[in-house]
N, C-alpha and C positions, 0 to 999 in steps of 0.2 A: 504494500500500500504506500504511496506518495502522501507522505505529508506536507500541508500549508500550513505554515505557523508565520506569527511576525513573531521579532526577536526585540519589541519594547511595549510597551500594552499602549491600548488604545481610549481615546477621548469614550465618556458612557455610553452613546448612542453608537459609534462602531464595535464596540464588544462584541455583538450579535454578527456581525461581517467576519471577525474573527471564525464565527461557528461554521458561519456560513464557505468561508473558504476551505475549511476542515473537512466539512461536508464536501465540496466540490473535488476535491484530491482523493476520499473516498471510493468516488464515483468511479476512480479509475484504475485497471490495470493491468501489471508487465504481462502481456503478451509476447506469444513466441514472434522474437526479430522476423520481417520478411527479409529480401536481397533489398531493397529500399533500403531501409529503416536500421541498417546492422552497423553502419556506419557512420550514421544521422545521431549528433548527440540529442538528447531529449526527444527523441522519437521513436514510439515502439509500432507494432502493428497495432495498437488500441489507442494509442493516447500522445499527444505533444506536451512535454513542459514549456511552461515559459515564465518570465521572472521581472522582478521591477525592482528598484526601490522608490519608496515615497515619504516623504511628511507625517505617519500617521500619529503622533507628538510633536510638542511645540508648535511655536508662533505660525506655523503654513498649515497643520492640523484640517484648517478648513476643508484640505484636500482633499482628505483622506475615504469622503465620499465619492471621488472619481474611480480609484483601484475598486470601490464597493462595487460603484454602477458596470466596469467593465467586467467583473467576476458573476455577478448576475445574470447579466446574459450571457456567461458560459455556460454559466449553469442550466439557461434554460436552452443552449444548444444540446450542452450535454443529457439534459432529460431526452432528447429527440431524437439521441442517437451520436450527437457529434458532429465535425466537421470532417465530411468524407469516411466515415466510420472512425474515426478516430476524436476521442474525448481530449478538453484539455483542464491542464493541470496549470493553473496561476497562480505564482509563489511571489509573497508579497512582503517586505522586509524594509521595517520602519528606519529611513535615514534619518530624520528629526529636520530634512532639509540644509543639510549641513557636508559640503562636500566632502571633509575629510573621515564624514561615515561611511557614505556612499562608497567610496573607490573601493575600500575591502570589502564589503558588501556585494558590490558588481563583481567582483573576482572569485567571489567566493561560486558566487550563482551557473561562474561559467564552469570552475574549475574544479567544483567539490558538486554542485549541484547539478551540473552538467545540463544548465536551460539550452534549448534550443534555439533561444532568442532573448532578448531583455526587449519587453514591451510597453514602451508608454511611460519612460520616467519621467517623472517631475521634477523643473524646476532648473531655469538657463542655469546658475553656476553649477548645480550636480551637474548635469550633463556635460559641459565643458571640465568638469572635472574626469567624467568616464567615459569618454566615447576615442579617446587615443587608443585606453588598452582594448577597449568593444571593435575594435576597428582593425590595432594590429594584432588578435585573437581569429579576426573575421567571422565575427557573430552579426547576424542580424541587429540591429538596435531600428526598431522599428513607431515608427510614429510618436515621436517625443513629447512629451507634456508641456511645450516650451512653444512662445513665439518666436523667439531667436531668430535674428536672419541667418544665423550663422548654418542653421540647419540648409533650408536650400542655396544658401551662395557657394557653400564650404564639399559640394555631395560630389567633387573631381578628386577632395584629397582626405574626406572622411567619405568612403564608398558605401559603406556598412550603416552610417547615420542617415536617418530620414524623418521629417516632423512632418505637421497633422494641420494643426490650425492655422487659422491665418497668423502672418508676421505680425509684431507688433510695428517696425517702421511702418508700414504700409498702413495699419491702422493708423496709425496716430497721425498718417497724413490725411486722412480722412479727416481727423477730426480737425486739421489745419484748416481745411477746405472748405468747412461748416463754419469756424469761426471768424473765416475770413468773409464769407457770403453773411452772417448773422451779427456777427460782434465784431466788426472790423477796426472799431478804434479801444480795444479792450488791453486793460494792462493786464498779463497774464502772469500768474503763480503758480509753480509746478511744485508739487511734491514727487519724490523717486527715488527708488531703492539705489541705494550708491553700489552695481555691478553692475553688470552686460546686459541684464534685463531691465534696467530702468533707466542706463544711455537708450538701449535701443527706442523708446518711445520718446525721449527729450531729442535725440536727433532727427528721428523722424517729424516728429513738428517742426522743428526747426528748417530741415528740406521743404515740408508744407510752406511756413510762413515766406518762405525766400527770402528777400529783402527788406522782410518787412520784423523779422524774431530779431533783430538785436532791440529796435525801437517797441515792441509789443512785450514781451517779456521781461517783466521788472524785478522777478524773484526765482531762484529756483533751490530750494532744500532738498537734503538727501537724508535717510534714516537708513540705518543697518538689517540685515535681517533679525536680528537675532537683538534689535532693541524692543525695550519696555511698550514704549508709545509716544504718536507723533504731535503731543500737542503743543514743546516748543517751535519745534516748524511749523504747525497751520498760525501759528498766532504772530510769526515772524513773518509769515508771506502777507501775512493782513496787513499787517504792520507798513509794509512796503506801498499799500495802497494800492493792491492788487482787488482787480474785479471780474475776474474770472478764476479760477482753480480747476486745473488738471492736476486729477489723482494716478500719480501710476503708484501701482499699491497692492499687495496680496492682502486677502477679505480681512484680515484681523484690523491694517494699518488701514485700511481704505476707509472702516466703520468710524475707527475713533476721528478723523480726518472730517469725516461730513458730520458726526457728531458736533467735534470740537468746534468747525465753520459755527454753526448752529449756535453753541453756547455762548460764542464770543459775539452774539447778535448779530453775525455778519453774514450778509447776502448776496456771495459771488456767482454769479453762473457756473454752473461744476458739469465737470467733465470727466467721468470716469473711465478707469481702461476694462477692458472685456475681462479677463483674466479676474476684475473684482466685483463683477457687477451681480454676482446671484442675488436672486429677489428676498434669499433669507443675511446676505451681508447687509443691502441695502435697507431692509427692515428691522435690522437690530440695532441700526444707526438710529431710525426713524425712534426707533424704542430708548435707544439711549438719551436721546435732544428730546426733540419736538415733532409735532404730526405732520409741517412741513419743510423739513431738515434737507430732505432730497428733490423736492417738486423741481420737476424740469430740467435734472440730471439728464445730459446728452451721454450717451455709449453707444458701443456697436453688438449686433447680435448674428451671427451663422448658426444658431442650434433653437428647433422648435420651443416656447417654453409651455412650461407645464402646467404654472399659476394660469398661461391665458384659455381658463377652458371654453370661454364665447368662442377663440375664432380656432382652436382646436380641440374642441371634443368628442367632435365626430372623426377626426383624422385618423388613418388606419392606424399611423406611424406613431402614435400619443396612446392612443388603443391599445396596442403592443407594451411602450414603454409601462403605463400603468401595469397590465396584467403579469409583467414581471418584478416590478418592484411591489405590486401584491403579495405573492406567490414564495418570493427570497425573502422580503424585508417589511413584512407588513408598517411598522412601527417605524421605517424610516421617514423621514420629511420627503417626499418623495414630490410635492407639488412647489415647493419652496428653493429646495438646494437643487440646482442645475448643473451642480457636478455630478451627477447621478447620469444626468441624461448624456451628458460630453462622455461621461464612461463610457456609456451601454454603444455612443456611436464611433467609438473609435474601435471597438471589439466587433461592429460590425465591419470597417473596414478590414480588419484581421482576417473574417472570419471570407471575403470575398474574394482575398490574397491567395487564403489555400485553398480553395475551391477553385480556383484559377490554375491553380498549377495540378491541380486533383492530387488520388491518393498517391500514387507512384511516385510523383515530381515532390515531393518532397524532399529537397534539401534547402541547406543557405543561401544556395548559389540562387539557385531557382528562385526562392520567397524574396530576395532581395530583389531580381530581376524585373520581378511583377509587380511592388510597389514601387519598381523605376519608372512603372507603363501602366498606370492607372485610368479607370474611364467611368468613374460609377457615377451615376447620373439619380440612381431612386435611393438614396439615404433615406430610410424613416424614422430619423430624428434629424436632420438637418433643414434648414428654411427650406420650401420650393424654391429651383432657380440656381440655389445655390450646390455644386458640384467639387467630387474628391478627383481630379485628375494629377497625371503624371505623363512627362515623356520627355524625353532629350535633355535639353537643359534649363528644362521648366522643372524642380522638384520643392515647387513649394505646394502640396497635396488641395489647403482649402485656400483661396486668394478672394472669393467673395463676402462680402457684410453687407446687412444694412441697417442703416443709423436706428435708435430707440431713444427714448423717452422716459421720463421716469412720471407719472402721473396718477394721484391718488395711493394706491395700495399698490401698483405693479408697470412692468413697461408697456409701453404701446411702442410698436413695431415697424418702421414706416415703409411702405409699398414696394418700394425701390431698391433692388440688389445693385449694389455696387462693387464694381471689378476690382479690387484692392491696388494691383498688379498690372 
């Protein structure tokens, strides 16, 4: 029997994801090797391993419902049989978000654990901390939990590495583009994480604003991952006489940030990045402050949401989502936290990968190849319109958004997919 265990325990509400992955490893096992599979690490004729590490403690915690959502819908391939007759086993191993966990943790998974891939980690500096050895090992490292441009600019000399969502530059010139068409003479205040995840969105506005981000931006603060909270910085970007606030921010700093706006009575236009915008970060701000703390927060959205069940309730693809976090996790916030739903759609993307290559073509070689040449067009958790490709030297997977709102209790979604890219 394959065991899933994490190696630090978890916030209360993922304890049950614990069992739940326990259970899912269960579900599967060693089978006699075919000629495929005798050579294929983490591949038997029954079953694929694959491995991550994540946040599930500490400050990024918030995550930790993402590894839930994609092991869910293993589980519910696995009730059905598996992909291509073969069940998978997702092994999940708490980093705390902190690269120097991570690197022996990823070593471990390829070297002792023998995954057949590391799937979906979390978080630009892990990643740039592990995808050298994931690369000179030539493991799969497939669809990274990261906006990173570094993922599709860098796929000539990291071969092995591939991400998922849209870029953060790219986004964030989006939202240059909104600010420039809505709030053209705004003095802007940034808050960002002081690494390669929170340059990449201050550069990227800054490409947005062209000629116009030295004169428009009059403050920009940075907080550490692994600080307290950001209320010296929101109160110093006010300070500055700023009238706008972009937040690039993981959900913990992003809540305190529109809270603390809030307390210090002050009424910037805010701008939040995707990466912080779940409808339960933004409502536990609301909950912190005031009932209109967020009104009118600009962000961007690529993934169905759950909260809006008028204009998704009927949807096949929302349908689906519910009946499996039914089914796995009754008790989870399943209509609130939308790292639930980002899980479940990037394990479909997986799960389209090996069906692509069917059961025979299973290797690395192969499963890398085919998330080089992506074409999947019917997501049923992604926006309509919006599409996972891949080919040549296009390897950024999702490159579409579109802009959202923040109004009353949840976003409103606006009509218009826009090309990132």
């Amino acid at each position: 029997m394959l065991l899933v265990h994490h190696r630090r325990g978890l916030r209360g509400f993922a304890v049950a994801v614990g069992v739940l992955l326990v259970a899912l490893a269960c579900g599967t096992t060693q089978g006699n090797n075919s000629t495929t599979s005798q050579n294929v690490p983490g591949v038997t004729d029954s079953s694929i391993m694959i491995g991550t590490t994540t946040p599930l403690s500490g400050a990024a915690s918030a995550y930790a419902t993402i590894s839930a959502g994609s092991t869910f819908y293993f589980n519910y391939l696995n009730d059905k049989g598996g992909i291509n007759g073969r069940k998978i086993t997702y092994k999940v191993d708490d980093d705390g978000y902190d690269p120097a966990k991570s690197v022996p943790l990823v070593r471990q998974l390829i070297t002792q654990d023998n995954v057949f891939a590391v799937f979906n980690e979390l978080g630009t500096p892990v990643n740039l901390a592990t995808r050298d050895y994931i690369n000179q090992q030539q493991v799969p490292d497939l669809f990274v939990a990261t906006g990173s441009s570094h993922w599709g600019a860098d796929y000539k000399q990291f071969p092995w590495t591939i991400g998922y969502q849209p870029d953060y530059v790219s986004e964030a010139k989006i939202y240059a583009k909104d600010i420039l068409s809505n709030h053209p003479s705004a003095k802007i205040g940034i808050l960002y994480q002081n690494d390669d995840y929170g340059k990449d969105y201050v550069n990227g506005l800054k490409a947005g604003l062209g000629s116009k981000a030295d004169t428009m931006i009059v403050d920009m603060e940075t907080y550490e991952a692994n600080a307290a909270d950001v209320s010296s910085q929101t109160a110093a970007i006010k300070a500055k006489g700023a009238d706008l606030f972009f937040i690039v921010a993981t959900p913990k700093f992003a809540a305190q940030a529109i809270a603390g706006a809030s307390k210090l009575s002050w009424k910037p236009s805010l701008y939040l990045n995707s990466v912080a915008n779940q409808v339960s970060t933004v409502q536990g701000a609301i909950k912190a402050s005031a009932p209109d703390a967020a009104e009118g927060t600009t962000s961007v959205a690529y993934l169905k949401d759950p909260a809006d069940s008028v204009k998704w309730g009927n949807d096949a693809g929302m349908k689906l989502y519910f009946q499996i976090m039914q089914k796995y996790c009754s008790t989870c916030d399943a209509v609130h936290d939308g790292n639930y739903i980002y899980g479940m759609s990037v394990a479909w993307v997986f799960q389209q990968v090996l069906e692509k290559v069917g059961k025979s073509g299973v290797t690395r070689k192969a499963v890398m190849d085919a998330a080089r040449s992506m074409n999947y067009t019917n997501s049923p958790f992604l926006l309509p319109g919006i599409h996972v490709t891949t080919s040549g030297a296009s390897q950024f997977p999702v490159t579409q958004e579109a802009l959202q709102h923040w109004q009353g209790t949840g976003w409103v979604v606006d009509k218009n997919v826009i090309n990132a890219r």
